[in-house]
C-alpha positions as CSV (number, residue, x, y, z in Angstrom):
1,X,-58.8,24.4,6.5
2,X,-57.4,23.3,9.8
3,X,-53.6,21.2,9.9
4,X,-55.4,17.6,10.1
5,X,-56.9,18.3,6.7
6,X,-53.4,19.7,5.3
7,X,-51.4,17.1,7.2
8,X,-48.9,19.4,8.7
9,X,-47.7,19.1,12.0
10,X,-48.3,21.6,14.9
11,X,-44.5,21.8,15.5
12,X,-43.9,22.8,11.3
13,X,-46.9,25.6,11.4
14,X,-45.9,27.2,14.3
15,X,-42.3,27.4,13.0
16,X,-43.1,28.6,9.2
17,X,-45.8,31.1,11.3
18,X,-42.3,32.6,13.3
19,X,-40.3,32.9,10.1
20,X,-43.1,34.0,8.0
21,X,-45.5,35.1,10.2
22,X,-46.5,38.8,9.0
23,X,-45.5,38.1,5.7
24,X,-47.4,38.4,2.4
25,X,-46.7,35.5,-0.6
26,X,-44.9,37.4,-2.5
27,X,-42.5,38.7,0.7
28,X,-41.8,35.0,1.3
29,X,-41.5,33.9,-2.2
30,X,-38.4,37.1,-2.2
31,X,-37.1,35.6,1.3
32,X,-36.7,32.7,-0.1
33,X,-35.3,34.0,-3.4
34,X,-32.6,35.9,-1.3
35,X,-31.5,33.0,0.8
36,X,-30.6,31.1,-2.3
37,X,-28.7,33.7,-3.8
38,X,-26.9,34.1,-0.2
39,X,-25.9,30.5,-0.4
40,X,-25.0,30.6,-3.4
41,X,-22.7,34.1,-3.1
42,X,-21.2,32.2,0.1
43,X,-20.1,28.9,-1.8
44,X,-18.4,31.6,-4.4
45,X,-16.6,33.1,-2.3
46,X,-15.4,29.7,-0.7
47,X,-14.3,29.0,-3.7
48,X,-12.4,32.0,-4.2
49,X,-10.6,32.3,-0.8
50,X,-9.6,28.5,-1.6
51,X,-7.8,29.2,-4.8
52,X,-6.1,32.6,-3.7
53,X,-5.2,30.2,-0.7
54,X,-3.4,27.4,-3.0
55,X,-1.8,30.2,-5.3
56,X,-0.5,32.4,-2.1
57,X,1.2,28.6,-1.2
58,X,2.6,27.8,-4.4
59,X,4.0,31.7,-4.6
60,X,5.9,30.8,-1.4
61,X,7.0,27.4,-2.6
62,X,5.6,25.3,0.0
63,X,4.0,22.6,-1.4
């Protein structure tokens, strides 16, 4: 199959062939997996640093 008949651009192939490129399936399918999971932890911990932020404030009295 060539990128015409999967109507993908050259630009799009050529960047999923850098991230991906020696990869098997199931290597990317994990990648992906883990990136999630990363977000995910991230927005936690946002989350987390937010509240101990607004309880260290309230604690001192400045609000």
């Amino acid at each position: 199959m060539t990128l015409d008949t999967l109507e993908v651009f050259y630009p799009t192939y050529h960047r999923w062939r850098q991230l991906y490129g020696g990869m098997q399936a199931e290597e990317a399918k994990r990648l992906t997996q883990l990136e999630k999971e990363n977000g995910r932890l991230k927005k936690l911990l946002a989350e987390a640093e937010l509240e101990k932020a607004m309880l260290k404030e309230l604690a001192e009295g400045n609000f």
